[in-house]
C-alpha positions as CSV (number, residue, x, y, z in Angstrom):
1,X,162.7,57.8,-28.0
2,X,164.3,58.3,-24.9
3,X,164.9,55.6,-22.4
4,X,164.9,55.8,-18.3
5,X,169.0,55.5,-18.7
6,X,169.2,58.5,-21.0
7,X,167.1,60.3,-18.9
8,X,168.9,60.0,-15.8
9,X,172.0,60.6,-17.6
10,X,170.7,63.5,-19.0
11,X,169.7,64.4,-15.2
12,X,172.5,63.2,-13.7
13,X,174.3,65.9,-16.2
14,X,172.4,69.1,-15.0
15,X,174.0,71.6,-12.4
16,X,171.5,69.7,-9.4
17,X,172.1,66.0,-10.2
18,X,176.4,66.8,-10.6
19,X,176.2,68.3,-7.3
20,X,174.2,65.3,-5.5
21,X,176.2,62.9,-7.3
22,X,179.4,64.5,-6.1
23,X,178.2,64.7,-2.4
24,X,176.8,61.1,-2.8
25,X,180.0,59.8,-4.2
26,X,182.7,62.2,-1.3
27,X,180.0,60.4,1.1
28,X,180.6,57.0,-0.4
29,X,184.6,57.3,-0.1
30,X,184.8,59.0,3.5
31,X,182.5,55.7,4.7
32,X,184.3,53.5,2.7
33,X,187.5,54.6,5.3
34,X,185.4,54.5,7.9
35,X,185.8,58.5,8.6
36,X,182.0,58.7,9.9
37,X,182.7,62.7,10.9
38,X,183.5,63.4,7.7
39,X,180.8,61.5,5.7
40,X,178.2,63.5,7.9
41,X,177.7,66.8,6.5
42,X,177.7,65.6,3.0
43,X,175.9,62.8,3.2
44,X,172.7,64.8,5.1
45,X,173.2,67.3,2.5
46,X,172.9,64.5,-0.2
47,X,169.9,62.4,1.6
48,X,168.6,66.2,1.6
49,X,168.7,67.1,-2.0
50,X,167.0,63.6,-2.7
51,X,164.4,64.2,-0.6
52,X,163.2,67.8,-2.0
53,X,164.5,67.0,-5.6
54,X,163.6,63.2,-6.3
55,X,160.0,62.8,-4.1
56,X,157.0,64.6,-4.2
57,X,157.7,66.1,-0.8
58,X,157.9,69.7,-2.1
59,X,155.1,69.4,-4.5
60,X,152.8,68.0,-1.3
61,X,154.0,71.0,0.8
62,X,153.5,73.4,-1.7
63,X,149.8,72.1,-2.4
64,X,148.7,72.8,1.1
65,X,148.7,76.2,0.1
66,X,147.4,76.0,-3.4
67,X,144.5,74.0,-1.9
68,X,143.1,76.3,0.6
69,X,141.7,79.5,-1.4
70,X,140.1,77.2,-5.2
71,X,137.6,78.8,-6.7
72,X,134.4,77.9,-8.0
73,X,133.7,77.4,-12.6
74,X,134.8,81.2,-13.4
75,X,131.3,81.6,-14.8
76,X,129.4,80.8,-11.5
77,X,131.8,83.8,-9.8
78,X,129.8,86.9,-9.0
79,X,130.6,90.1,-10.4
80,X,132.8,92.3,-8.6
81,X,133.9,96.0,-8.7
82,X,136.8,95.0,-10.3
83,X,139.5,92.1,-10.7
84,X,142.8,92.6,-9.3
85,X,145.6,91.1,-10.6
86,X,148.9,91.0,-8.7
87,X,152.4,91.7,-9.6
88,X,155.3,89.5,-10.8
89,X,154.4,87.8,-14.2
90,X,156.4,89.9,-16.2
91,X,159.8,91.9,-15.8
92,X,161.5,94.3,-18.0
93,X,163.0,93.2,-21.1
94,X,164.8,95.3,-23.7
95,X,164.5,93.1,-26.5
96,X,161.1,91.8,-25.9
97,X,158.1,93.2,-27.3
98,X,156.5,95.8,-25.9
99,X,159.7,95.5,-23.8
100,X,157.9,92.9,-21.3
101,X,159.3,89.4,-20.5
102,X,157.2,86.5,-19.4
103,X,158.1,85.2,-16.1
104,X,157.0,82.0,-14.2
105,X,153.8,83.9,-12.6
106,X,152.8,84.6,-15.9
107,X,149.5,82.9,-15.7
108,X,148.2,85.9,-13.7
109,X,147.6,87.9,-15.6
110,X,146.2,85.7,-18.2
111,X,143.5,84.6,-15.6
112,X,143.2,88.1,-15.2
113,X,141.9,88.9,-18.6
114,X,139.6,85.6,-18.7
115,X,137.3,86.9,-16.1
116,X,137.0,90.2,-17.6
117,X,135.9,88.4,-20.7
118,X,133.4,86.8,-19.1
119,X,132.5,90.3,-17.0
120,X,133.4,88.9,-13.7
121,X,134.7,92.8,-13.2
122,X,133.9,96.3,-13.7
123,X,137.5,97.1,-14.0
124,X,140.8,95.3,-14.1
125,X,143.5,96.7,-12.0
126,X,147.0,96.0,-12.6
127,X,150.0,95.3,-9.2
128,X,153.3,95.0,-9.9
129,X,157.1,96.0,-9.0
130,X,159.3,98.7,-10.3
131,X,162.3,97.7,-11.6
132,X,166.1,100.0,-12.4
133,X,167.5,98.7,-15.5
134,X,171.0,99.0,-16.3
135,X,170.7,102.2,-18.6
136,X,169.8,103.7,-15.0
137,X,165.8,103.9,-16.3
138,X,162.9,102.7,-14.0
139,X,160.1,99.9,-15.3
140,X,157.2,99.8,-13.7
141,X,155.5,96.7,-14.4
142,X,151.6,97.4,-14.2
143,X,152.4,100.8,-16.4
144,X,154.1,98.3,-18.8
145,X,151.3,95.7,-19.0
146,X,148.6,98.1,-19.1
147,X,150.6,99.5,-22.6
148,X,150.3,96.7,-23.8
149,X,146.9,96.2,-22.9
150,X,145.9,99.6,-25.0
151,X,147.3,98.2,-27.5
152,X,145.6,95.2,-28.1
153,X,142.6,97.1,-26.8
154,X,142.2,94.4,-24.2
155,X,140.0,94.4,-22.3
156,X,136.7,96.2,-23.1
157,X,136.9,98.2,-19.6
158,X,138.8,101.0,-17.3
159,X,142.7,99.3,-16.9
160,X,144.6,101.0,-13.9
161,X,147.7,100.8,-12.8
162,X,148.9,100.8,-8.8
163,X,152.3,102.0,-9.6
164,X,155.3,101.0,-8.6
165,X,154.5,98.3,-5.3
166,X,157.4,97.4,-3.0
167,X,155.2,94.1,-2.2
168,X,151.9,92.4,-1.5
169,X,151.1,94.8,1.2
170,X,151.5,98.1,-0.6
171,X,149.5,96.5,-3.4
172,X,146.3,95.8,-0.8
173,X,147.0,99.2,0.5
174,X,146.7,100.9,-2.7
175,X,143.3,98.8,-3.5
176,X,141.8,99.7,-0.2
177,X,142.2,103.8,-1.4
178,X,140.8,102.4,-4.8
179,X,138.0,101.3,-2.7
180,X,137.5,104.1,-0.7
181,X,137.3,106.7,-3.4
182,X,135.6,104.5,-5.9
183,X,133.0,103.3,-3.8
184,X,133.8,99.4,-4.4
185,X,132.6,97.0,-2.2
186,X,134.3,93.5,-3.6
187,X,137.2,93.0,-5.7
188,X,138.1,89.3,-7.4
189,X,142.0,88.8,-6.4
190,X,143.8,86.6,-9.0
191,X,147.4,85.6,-8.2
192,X,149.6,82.0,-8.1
193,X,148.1,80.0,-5.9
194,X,151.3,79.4,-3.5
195,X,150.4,83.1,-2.8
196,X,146.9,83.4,-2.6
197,X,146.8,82.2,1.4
198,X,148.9,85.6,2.3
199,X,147.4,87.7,-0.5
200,X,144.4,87.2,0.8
201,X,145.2,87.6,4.6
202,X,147.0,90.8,3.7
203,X,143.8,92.5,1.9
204,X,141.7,91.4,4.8
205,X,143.9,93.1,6.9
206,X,143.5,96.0,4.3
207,X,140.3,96.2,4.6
208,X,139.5,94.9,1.1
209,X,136.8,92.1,1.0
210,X,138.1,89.9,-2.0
211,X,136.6,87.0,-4.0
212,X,140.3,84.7,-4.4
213,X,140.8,83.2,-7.8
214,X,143.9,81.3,-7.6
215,X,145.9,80.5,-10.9
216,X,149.5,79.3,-12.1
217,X,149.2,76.3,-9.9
218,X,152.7,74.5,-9.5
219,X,151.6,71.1,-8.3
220,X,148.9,68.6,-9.1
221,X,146.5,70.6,-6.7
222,X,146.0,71.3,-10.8
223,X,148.2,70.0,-13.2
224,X,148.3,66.6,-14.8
225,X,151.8,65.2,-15.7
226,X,154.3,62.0,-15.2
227,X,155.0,61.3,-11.4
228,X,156.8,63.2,-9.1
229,X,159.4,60.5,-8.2
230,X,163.2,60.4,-10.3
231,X,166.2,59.1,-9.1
232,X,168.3,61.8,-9.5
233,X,167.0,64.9,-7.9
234,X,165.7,67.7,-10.5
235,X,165.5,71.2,-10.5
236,X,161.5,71.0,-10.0
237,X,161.4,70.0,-6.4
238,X,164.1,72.5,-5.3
239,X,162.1,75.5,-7.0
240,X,158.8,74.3,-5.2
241,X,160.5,73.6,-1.9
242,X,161.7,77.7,-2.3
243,X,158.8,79.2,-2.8
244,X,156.8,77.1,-0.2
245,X,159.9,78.5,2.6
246,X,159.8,82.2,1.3
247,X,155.9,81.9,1.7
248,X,156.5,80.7,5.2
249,X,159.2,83.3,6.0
250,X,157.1,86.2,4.6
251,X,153.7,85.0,6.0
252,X,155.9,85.2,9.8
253,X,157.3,88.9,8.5
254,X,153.9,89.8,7.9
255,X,152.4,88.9,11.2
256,X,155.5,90.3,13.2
257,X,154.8,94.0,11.0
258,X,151.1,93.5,11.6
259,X,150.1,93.0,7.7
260,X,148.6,90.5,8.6
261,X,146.0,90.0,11.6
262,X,145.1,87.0,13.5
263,X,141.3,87.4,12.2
264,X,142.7,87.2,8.5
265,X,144.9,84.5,9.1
């Protein structure tokens, strides 16, 4: 079993917790010669890294925008035209099967497949990236997944693919002409739920009325687990605080391109 002191050894040893206790310690010697310049910039960086790594500061920013879009018991959802599912749970992988590798966004398309099951959707449409490996050949991730879908002969419905998507808009862009030709008149939108705020915003501004299941919830908005406080700052914290600032950043590049109106926001 291990104890609290193994554990923040063990902490203290990963590539975060060397680097805080190295600024922590420089900090330590430049007060203890009373050079107060020099202690400065290290020491903020230090109290900083504590404060996104060791708290649950991250996790509560992040949660304001996994709360804002949570859906009702899948089963009480109404059924749509079809269920989207964005982009970014998997990326190319040679040695994988089916040559697809899990990423952190994973749960997507998981979700995805759960409401077709219970026939939340007509069809189940697949977003996603294109990616150059280094043999020079192009992925595309929803032509990938949807492979891999035929194969398992999941689900029991039309799959299509969007092609290769530069980003959230070109995915709600490419769904509005889906809707357009189709004759669709609501589609379920399942993606993390960090990203479901500007998702949703962004098909609004598409044109594309959406029913928002969130999913692959990072904090505990949804998940259940030990609390959010350690000593030494971990990994955790730093990945939520990055993800709640590039949602920030893009929601602002959004609104500057006009992807994103003032009546979606």
């Amino acid at each position: 079993m291990i104890t609290n002191l193994q554990r923040m050894v063990f902490n203290l040893l990963e590539p975060v917790g060397l680097v805080w206790a190295a600024l922590g310690l420089f900090t330590l010697w430049a007060l203890s010669r009373k050079r107060w310049r020099l202690a400065l910039l290290p020491g903020l960086l230090a109290l900083l890294m504590f404060v996104v790594g060791s708290t649950g500061f991250s996790g509560w920013l992040l949660g304001r925008l996994e709360k804002q879009h949570l859906a009702p018991p899948l089963p009480e959802l109404p059924v749509a035209d079809a269920v989207v599912v964005l982009g970014g749970g998997f990326e190319p992988s040679r040695l994988d099967a089916f040559g697809l590798g899990v990423t952190a966004d994973g749960d997507r398309l998981f979700m995805g497949l759960e409401l077709m099951r219970l026939g939340r959707g007509r069809a189940l449409v697949l977003g996603g990236a294109e990616a150059a490996l280094p043999d020079g050949q192009k992925r595309v991730e929803a032509d990938m997944v949807r492979k891999w879908l035929e194969a398992w002969q999941l689900p029991q419905a039309p799959v299509i693919s969007l092609g290769g998507c530069d980003n959230t808009r070109e995915e709600a862009l490419k769904v509005a002409q889906l809707c357009r030709e189709r004759g669709w008149k609501q589609v379920v939108l399942v993606t993390s739920a960090y990203h479901m705020p500007r998702a949703v915003a962004c098909f609004k501004t598409a044109g594309v009325p959406v029913i928002p299941v969130p999913c692959d919830f990072k904090t505990s908005v949804s998940l259940e687990g030990p609390p959010s406080f350690n000593l030494v700052p971990r990994y955790q914290g730093l990945v939520k605080m990055s993800l709640y600032v590039r949602e920030k950043l893009a929601w602002a590049l959004y609104r500057w391109r006009g992807w994103i109106n003032k009546e979606s926001s």
